[in-house]
MISEBA-193972 format. One record per residue (C-alpha): residue in three letters; x, y, z. Coordinates in nm, 2 decimals. Each point is the difference from the previous one (the first is absolute). Layout:
<pts>
pt resn = ala	c1 = X	c2 = Y	c3 = Z
...
</pts>
This chain:
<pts>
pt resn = unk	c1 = 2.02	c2 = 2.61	c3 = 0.14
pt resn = unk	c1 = -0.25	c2 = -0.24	c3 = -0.14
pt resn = unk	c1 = -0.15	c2 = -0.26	c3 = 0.29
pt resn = unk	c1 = -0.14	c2 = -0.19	c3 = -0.26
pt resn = unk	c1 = 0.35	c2 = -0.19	c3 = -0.14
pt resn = unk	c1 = 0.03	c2 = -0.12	c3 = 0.36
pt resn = unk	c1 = -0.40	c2 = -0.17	c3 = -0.02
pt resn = unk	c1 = 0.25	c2 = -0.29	c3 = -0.26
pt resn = unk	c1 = 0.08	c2 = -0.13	c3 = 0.37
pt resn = unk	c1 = -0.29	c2 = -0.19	c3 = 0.00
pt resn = unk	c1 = 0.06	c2 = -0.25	c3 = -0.23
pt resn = unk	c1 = 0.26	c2 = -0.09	c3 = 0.19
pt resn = unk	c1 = -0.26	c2 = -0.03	c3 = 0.34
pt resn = unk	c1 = -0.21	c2 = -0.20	c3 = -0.24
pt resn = unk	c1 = 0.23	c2 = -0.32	c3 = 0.00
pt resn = unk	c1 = 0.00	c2 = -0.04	c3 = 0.33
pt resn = unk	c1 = -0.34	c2 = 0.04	c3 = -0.01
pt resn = unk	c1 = 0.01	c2 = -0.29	c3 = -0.23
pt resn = unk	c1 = 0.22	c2 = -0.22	c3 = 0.21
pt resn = unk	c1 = -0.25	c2 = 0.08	c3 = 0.29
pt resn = unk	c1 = -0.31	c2 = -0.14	c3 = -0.27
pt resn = unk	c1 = 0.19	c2 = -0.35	c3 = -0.02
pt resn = unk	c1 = 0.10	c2 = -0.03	c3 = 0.44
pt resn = unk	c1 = -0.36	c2 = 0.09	c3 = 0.08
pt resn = unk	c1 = -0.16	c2 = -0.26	c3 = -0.24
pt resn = unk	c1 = 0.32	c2 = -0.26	c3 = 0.13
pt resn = unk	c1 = -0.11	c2 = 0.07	c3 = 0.36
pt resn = unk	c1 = -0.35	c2 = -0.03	c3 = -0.09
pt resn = unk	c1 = 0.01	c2 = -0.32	c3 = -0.19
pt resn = unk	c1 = 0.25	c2 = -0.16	c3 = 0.27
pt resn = unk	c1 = -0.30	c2 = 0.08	c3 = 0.32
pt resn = unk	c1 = -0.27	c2 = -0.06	c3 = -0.22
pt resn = unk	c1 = 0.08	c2 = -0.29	c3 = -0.24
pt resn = unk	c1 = 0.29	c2 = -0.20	c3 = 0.19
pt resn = unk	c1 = -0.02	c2 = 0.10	c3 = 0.32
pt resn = unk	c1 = -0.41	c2 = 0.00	c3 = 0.06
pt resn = unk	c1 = -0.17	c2 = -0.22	c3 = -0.24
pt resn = unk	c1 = 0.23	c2 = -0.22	c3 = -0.18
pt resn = unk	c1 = -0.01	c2 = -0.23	c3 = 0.29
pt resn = unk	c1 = -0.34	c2 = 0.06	c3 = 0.10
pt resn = unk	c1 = -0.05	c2 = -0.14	c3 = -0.41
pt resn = unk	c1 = 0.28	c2 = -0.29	c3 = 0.06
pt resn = unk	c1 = -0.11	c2 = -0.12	c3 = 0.32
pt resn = unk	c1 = -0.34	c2 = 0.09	c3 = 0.02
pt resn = unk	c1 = -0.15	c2 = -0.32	c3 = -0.21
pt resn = unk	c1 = -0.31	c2 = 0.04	c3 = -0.17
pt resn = unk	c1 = -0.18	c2 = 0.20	c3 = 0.25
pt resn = unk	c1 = -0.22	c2 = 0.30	c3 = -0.05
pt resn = unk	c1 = 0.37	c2 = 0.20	c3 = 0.11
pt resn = unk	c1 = 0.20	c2 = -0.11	c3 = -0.27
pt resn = unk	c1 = -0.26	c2 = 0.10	c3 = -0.28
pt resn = unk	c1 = 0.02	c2 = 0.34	c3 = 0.22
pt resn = unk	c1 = 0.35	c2 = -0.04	c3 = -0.07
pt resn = unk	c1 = 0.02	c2 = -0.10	c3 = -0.31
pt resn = unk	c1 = -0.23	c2 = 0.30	c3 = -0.14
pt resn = unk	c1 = 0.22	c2 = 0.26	c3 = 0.23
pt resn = unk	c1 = 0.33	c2 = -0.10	c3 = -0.19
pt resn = unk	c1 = -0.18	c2 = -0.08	c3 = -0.38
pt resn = unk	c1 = -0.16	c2 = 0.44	c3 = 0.06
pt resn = unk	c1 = 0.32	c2 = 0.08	c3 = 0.11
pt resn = unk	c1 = 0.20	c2 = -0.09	c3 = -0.27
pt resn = unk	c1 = -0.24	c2 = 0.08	c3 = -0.24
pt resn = unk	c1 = -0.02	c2 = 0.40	c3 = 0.12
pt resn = unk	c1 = 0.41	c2 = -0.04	c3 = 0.02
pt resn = unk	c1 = 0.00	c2 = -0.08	c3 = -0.30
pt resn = unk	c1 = -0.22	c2 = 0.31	c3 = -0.17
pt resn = unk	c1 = 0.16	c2 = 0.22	c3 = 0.25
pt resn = unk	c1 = 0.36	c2 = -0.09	c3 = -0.15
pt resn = unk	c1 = -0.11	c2 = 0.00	c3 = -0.33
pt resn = unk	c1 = -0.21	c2 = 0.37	c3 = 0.00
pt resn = unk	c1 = 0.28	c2 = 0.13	c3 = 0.21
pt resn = unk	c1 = 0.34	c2 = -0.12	c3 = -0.22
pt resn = unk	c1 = -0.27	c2 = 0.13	c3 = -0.32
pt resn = unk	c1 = -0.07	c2 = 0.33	c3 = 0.13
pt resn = unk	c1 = 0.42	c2 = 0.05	c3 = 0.08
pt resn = unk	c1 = 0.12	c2 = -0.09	c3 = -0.31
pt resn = unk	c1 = -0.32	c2 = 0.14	c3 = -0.25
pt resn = unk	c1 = 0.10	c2 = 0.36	c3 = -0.10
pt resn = unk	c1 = -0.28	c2 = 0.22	c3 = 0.14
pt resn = unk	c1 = 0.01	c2 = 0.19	c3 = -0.31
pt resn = unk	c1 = 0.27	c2 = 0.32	c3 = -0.19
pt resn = unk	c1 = -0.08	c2 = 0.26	c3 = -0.23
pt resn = unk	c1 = 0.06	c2 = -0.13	c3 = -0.37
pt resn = unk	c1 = 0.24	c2 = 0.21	c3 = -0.21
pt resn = unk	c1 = -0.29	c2 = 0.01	c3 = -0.26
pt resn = unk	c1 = -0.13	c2 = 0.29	c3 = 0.26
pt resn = unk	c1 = 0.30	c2 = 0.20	c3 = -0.05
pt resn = unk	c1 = 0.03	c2 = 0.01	c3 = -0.39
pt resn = unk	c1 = -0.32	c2 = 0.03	c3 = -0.02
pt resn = unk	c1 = 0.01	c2 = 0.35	c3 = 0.19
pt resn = unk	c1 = 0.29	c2 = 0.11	c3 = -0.11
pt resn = unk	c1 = 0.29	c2 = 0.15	c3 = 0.14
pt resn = unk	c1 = -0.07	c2 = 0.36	c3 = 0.01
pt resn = unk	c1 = -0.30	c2 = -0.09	c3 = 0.20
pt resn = unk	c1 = 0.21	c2 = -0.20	c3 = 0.27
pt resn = unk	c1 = 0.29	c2 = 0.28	c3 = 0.02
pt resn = unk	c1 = -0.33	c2 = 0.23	c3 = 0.06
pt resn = unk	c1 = -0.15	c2 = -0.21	c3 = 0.27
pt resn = unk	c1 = -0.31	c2 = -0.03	c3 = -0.15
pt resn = unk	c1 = -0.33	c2 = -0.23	c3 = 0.00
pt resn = unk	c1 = -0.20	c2 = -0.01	c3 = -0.31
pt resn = unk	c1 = -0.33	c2 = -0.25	c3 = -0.10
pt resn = unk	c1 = 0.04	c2 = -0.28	c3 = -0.22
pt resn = unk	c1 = -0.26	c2 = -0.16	c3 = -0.08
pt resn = unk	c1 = -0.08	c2 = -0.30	c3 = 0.13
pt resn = unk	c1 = 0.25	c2 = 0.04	c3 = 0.25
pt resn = unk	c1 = -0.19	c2 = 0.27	c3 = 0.15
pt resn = unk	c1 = 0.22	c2 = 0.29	c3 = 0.18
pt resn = unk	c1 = 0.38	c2 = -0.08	c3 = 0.01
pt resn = unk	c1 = 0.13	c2 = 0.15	c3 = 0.33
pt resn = unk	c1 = 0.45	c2 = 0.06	c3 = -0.02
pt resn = unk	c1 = 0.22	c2 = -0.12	c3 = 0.31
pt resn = unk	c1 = 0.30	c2 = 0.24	c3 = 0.03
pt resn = unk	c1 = 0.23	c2 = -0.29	c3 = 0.14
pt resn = unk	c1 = -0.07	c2 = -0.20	c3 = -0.27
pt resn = unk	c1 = -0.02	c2 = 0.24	c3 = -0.25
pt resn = unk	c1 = -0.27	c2 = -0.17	c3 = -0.12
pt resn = unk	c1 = -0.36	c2 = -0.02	c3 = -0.09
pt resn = unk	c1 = -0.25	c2 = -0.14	c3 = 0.19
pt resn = unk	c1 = -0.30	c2 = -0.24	c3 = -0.07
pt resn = unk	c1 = -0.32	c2 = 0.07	c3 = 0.20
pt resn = unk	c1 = 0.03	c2 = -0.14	c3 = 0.42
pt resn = unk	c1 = 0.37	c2 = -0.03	c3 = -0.08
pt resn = unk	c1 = 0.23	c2 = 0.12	c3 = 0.32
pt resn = unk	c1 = 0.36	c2 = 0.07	c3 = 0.02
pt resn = unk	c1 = 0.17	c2 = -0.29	c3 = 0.24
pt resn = unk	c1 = 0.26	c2 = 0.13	c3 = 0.24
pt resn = unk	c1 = 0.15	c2 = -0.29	c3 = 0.10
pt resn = unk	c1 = 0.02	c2 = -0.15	c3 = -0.35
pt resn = unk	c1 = 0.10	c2 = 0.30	c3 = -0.14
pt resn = unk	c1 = -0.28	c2 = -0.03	c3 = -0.33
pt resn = unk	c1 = -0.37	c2 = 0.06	c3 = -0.05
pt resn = unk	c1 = -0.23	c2 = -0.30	c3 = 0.03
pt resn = unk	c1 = -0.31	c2 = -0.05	c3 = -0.15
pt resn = unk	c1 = -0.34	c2 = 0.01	c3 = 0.19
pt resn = unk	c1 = 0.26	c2 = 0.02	c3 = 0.31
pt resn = unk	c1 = -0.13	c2 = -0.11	c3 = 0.37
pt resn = unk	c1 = 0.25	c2 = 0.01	c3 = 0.19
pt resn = unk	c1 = 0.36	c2 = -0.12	c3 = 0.03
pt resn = unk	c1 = 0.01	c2 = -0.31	c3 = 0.23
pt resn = unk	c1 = 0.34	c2 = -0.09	c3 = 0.17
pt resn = unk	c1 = -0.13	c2 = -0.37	c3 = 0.07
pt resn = unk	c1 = -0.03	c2 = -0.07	c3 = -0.38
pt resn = unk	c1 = 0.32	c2 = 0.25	c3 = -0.06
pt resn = unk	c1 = -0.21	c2 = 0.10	c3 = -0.27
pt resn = unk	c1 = -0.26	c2 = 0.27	c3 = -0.10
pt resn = unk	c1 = -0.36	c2 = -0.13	c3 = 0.00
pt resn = unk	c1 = -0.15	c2 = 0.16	c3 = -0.32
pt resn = unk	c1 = -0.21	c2 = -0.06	c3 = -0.26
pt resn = unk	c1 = 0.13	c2 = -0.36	c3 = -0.15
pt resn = unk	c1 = 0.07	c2 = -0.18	c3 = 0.34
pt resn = unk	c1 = -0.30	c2 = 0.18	c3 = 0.25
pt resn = unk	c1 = -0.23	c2 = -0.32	c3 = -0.04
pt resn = unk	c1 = 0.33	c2 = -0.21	c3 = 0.11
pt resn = unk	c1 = 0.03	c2 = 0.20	c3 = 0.24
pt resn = unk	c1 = -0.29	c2 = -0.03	c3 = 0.16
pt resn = unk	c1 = -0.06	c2 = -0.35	c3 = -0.02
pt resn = unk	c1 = 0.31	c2 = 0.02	c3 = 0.21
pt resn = unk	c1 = -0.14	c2 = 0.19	c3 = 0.24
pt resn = unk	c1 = -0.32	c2 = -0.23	c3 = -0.02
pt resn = unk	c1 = 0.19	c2 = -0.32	c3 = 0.04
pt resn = unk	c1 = 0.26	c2 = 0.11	c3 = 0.22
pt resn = unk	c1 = -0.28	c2 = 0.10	c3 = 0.26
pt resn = unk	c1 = -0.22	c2 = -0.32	c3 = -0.06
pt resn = unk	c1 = 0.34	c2 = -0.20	c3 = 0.08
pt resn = unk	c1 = 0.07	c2 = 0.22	c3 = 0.33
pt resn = unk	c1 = -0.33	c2 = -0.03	c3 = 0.11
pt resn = unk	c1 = 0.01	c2 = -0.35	c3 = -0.05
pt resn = unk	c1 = 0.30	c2 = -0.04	c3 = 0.15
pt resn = unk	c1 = -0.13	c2 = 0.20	c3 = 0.33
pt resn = unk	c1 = -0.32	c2 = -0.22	c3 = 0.00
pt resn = unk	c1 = 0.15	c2 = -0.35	c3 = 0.04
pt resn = unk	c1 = 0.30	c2 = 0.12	c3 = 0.20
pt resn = unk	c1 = -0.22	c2 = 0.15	c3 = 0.25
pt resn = unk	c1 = -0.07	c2 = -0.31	c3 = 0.28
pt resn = unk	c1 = 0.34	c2 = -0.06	c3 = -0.01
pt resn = unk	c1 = 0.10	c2 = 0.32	c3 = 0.07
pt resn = unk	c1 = -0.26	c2 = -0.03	c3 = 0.27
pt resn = unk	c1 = 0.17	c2 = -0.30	c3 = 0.12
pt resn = unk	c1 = 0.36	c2 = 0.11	c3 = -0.06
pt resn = unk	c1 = -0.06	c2 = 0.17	c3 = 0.40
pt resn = unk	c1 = -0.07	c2 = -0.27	c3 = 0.16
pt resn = unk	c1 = 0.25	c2 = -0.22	c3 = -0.18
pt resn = unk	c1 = 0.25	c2 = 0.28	c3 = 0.05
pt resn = unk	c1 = -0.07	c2 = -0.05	c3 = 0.40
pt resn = unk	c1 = 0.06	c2 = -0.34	c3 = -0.01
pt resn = unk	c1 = 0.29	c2 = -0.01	c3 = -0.26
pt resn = unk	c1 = -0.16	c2 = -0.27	c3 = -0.15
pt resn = unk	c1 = 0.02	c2 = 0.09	c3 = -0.38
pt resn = unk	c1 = 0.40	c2 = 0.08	c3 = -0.15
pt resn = unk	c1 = 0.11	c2 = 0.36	c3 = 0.02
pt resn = unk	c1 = 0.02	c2 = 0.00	c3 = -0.37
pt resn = unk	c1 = -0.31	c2 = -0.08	c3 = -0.08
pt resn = unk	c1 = -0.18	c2 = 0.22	c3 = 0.24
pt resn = unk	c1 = 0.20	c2 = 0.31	c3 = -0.15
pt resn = unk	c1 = -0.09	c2 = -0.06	c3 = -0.33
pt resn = unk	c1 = -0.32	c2 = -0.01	c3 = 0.07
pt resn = unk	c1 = -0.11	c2 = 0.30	c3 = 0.25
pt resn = unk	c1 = 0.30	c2 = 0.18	c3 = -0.30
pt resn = unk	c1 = -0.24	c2 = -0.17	c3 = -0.30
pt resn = unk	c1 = -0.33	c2 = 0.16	c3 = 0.20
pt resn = unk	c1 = 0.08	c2 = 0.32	c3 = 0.05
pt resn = unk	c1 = 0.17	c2 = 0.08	c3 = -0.33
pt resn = unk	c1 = -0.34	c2 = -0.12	c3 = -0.17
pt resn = unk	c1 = -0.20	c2 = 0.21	c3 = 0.24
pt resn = unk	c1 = 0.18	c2 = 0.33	c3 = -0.06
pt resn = unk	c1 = 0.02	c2 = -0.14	c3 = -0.39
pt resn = unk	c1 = -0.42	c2 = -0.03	c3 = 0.00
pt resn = unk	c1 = -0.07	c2 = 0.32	c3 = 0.18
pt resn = unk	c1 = 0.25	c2 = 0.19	c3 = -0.21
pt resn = unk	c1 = -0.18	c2 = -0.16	c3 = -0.31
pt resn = unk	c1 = -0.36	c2 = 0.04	c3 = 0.09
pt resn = unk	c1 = 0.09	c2 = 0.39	c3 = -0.06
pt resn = unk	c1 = 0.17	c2 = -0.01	c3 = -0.32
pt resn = unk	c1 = -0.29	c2 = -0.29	c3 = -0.13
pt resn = unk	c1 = -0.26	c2 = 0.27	c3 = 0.07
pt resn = unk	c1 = 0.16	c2 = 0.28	c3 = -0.09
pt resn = unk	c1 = 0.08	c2 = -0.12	c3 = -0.35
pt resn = unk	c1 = -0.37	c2 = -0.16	c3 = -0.05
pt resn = unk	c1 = -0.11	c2 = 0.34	c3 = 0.10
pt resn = unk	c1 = 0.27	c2 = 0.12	c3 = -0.30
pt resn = unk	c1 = -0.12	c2 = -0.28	c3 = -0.24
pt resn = unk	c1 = -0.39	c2 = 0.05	c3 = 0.02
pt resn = unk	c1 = 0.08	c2 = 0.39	c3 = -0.10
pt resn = unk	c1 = 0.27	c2 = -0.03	c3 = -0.28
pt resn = unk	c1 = 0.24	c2 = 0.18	c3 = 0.19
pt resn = unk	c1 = 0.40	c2 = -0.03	c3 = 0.12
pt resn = unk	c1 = 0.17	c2 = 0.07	c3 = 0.30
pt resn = unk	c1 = 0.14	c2 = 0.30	c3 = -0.15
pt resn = unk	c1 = -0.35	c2 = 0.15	c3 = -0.15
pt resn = unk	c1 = -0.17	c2 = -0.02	c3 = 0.27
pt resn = unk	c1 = 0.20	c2 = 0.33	c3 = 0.09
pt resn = unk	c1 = -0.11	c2 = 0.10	c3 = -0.32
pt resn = unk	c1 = -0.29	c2 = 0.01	c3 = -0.01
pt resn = unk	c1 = -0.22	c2 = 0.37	c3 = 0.10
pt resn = unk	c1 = -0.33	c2 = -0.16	c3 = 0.19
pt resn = unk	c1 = -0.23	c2 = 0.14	c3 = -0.28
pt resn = unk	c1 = -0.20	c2 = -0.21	c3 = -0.21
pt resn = unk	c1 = 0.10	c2 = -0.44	c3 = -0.05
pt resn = unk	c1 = 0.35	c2 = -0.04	c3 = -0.12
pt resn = unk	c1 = 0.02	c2 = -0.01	c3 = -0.36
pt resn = unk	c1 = 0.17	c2 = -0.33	c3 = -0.01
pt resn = unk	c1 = -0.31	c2 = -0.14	c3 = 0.21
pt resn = unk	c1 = -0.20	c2 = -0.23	c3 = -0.23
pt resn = unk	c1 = -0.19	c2 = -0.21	c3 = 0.26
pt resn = unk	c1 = 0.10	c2 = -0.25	c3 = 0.24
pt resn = unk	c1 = -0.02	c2 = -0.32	c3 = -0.27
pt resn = unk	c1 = 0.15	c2 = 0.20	c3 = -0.26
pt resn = unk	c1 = 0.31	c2 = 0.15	c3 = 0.25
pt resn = unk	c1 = 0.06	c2 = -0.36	c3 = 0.13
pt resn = unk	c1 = 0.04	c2 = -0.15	c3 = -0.39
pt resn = unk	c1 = 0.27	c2 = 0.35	c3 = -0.06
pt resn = unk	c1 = 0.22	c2 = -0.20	c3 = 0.21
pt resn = unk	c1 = -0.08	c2 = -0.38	c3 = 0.00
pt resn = unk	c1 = -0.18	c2 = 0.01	c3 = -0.36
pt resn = unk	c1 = -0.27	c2 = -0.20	c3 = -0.10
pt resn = unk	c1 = 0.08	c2 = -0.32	c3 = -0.01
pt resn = unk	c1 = -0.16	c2 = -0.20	c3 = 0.36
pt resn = unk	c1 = 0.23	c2 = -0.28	c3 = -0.06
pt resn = unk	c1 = 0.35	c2 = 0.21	c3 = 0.08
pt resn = unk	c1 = -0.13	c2 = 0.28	c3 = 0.23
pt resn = unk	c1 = 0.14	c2 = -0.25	c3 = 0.28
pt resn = unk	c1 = 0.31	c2 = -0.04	c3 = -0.20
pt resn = unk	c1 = 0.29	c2 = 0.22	c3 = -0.05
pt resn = unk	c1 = -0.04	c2 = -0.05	c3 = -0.38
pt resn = unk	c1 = -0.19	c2 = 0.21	c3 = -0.24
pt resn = unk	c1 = -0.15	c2 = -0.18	c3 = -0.31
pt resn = unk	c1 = 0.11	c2 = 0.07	c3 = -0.35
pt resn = unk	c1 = -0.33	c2 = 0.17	c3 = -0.11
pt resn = unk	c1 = -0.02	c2 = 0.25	c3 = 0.32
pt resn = unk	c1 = 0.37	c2 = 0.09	c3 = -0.08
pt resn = unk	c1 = -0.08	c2 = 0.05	c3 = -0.34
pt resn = unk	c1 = -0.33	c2 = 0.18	c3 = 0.01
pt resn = unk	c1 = 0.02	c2 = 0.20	c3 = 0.37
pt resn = unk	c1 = 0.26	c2 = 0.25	c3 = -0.04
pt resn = unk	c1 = -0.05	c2 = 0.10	c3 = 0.37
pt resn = unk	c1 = 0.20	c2 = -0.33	c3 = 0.06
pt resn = unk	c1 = 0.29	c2 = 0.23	c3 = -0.18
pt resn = unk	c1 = 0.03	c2 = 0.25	c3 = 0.23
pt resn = unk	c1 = -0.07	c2 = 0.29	c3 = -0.37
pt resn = unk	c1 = -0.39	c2 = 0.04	c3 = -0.03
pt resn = unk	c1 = -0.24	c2 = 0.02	c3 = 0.26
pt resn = unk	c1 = -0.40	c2 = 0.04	c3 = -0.09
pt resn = unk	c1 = -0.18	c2 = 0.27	c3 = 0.19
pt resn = unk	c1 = -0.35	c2 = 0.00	c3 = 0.10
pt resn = unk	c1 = -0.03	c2 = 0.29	c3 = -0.25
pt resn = unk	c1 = 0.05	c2 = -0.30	c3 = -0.27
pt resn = unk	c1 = -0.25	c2 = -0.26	c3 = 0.16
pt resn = unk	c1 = -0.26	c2 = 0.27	c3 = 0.12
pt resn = unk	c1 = -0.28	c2 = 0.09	c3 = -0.26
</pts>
């Protein structure tokens, strides 16, 4: 029996996991924006509290908005698939055989038996997608997508704004979660108010602590060229071939343009001129190294 048809399940988890994006960011916005410092803004004058205010809600939106905009790029950008140029260019006697061969500057084709396929370099068969992915990650069920190599800059400027946002979010929320007890006591504030709130606060806190993890662990990927999945790859001996440098790894994934590393956009020229961007060729140190 193979397990593997069953991992297709989880695309289905992964729209719920969607719906559960949009009530987290509604229960956030209602504690911190209406419910917090809207009126502080509104009925606070022109006092040193309503610049406070006014600064709170102007960073909020502003990280709302990248958030939404790196996270509904990253679900709907194709992480990358195996062209059907690889095929005819191998052959079919090759792919009934199950073989790899070199080709050029493609380096060493690698074959997928559930694909019956070949395979570019750091291309992975997907499970739940049921297709290989180039420069594959990891298959996230929050996106209901697979992070590869065409959409991992989206996706971590997701992960960058999302926990900015959270932390944000647990930052001003935090004296009136403080206050919420005493308030509570003396059932001064409305009941719905006060649940949104101590919900809003704890949501973000398990969101930023959850967040902090995955942030470092993929800077730790990012400064050392590697994937989720290579890094079971790789055997301990010697810097990972794909390991050109901290500057050099960073510009594999962002490119080299300054002004859209903080954008989920690429620029013309880096799409046209860095073929890491499309998920087929990858430079080794072995071409860089003297």
């Amino acid at each position: 029996m193979n397990l593997f048809r069953f991992c297709s399940g989880l695309k289905v988890l992964g729209y719920f996991m969607i719906l559960l994006v949009f009530a987290v960011v509604g229960v956030s916005y209602y504690a911190v924006v209406v419910s917090t410092w809207w009126p502080i803004l509104i009925e606070g004058g022109h006092g040193a509290l309503s610049v406070l205010a006014a600064l709170i809600i102007f960073v909020f939106h502003f990280l709302l908005i990248m958030l939404l905009w790196s996270y509904f790029i990253t679900v709907f950008t194709d992480p990358g698939s195996v062209p059907e140029q690889f095929r005819r260019e191998l052959g079919d006697e090759n792919l009934e055989a199950g073989t790899s061969t070199e080709r050029g500057a493609f380096g060493s084709l690698g074959y997928c038996p559930r694909c019956r396929n070949v395979k570019p370099p750091r291309c992975h068969h997907c499970s739940v997608c049921q297709r290989c992915v180039l420069k594959m990650d990891h298959h996230c069920v929050w996106i209901v997508n697979c992070v590869g190599a065409r959409n991992y800059k989206f996706f971590l400027l997701f992960l960058l704004y999302t926990f900015l946002e959270t932390m944000l979010d647990v930052i001003v929320l935090l004296p009136s979660f403080i206050k919420f007890f005493s308030e509570a006591m003396k059932h001064s504030a409305s009941p719905g108010n006060l649940a949104s709130l101590v919900l809003a606060f704890v949501l973000n806190v398990a969101f930023v602590l959850s967040l902090l993890c995955f942030v470092v662990m993929h800077i730790s990927l990012l400064s050392t060229n590697t994937t989720s999945v290579e890094v079971h790859e790789k055997t301990g001996e010697g810097r990972w071939k794909y390991d050109l440098g901290k500057k050099k790894n960073f510009e594999q994934v962002f490119g080299k343009k300054k002004a859209f590393w903080l954008l989920p956009l690429y620029s013309k020229e880096d799409l046209d001129n860095m073929t890491s961007l499309q998920g087929l060729e990858f430079p080794t140190r072995s071409d860089i190294d003297p």
